[in-house]
C-alpha positions as semicolon CSV with decimal commas, in nm:
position;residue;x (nm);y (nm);z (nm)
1;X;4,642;0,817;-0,787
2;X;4,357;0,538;-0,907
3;X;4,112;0,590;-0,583
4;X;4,084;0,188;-0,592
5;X;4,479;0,162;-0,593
6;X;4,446;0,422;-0,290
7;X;4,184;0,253;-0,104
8;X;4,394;-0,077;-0,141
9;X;4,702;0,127;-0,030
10;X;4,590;0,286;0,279
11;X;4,409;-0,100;0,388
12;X;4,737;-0,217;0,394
13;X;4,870;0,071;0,542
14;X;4,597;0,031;0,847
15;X;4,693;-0,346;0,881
16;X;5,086;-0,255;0,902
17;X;5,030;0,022;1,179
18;X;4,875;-0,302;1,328
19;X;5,121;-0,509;1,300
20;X;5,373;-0,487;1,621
21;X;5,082;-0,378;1,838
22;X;4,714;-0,285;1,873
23;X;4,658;0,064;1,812
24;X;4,317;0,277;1,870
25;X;4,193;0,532;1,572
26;X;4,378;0,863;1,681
27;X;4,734;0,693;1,669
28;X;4,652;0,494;1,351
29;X;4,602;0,799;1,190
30;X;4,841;0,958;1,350
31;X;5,089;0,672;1,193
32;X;4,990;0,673;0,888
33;X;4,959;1,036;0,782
34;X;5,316;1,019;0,782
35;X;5,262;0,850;0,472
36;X;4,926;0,932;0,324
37;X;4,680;1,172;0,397
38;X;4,382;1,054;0,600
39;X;4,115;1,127;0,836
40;X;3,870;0,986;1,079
41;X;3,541;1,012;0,790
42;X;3,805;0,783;0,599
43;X;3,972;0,544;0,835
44;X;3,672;0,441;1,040
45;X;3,454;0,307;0,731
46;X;3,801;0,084;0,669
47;X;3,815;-0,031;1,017
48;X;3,479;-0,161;1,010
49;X;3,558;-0,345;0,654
50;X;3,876;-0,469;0,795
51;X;3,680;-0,626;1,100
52;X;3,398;-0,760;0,877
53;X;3,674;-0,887;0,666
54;X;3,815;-1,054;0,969
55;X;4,142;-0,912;0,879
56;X;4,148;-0,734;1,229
57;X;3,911;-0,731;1,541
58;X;3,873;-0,559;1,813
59;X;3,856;-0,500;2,219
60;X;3,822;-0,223;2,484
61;X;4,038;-0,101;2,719
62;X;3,992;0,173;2,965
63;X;4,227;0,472;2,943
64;X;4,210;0,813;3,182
65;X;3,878;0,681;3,278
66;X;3,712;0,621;2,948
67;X;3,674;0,307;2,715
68;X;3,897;0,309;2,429
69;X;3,843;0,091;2,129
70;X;4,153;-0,078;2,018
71;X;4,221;-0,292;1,703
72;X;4,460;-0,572;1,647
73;X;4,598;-0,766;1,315
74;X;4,493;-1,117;1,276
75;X;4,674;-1,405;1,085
76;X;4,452;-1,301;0,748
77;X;4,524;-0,949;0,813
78;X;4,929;-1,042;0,785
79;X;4,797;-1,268;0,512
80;X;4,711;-1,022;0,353
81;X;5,023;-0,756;0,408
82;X;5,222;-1,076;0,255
83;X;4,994;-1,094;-0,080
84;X;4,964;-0,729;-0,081
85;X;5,364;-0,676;-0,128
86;X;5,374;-1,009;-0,383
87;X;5,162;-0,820;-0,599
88;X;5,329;-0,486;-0,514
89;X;5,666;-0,684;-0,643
90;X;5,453;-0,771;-0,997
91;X;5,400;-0,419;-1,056
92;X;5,750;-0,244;-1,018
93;X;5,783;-0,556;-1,279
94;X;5,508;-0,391;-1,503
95;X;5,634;-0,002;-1,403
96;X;6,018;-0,124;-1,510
97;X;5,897;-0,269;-1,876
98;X;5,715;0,042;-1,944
99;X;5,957;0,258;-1,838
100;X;6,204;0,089;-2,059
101;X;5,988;0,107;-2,388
């Protein structure tokens, strides 16, 4: 798969595991790799682009008696999700006329 395609992909992916809840890195991943294969070294650098992107931010919590980071989808991050799959829909368009030729 095109690595940009991929990148796009799994940023999308990361927002959606976001989307009924906040989540903290382990279970993103954890939700995800269902899908796609991915690991800390390659979900934290999105996280950070996501939150600089203000397409998610972020807030502590304590858990067993440590701080956990948690992240949580904002209106552009389900802004995005929504012009993600509108330009998901344009390409089965593309896929379907070249599979037809």
């Amino acid at each position: 798969m095109n690595i940009q395609l991929k990148k796009g992909i799994v940023e999308v992916c990361v927002l959606a595991s976001l989307r009924k809840e906040p989540s903290y890195g382990y279970k993103i991943i954890s939700d995800i790799s269902e899908l796609i294969e991915i690991s800390e070294s390659t979900l934290y650098p999105i996280l950070r682009r996501l939150e600089a992107n203000h397409l998610l931010e972020t807030f502590t919590k304590d858990f067993n008696g440590r701080t956990r980071k948690y992240y949580k989808i904002t209106r552009q991050g389900i802004e995005r999700i929504n012009d993600f799959l509108s330009e998901w829909k344009e390409m089965e368009r593309v896929c379907k006329f070249i599979l037809e030729r």
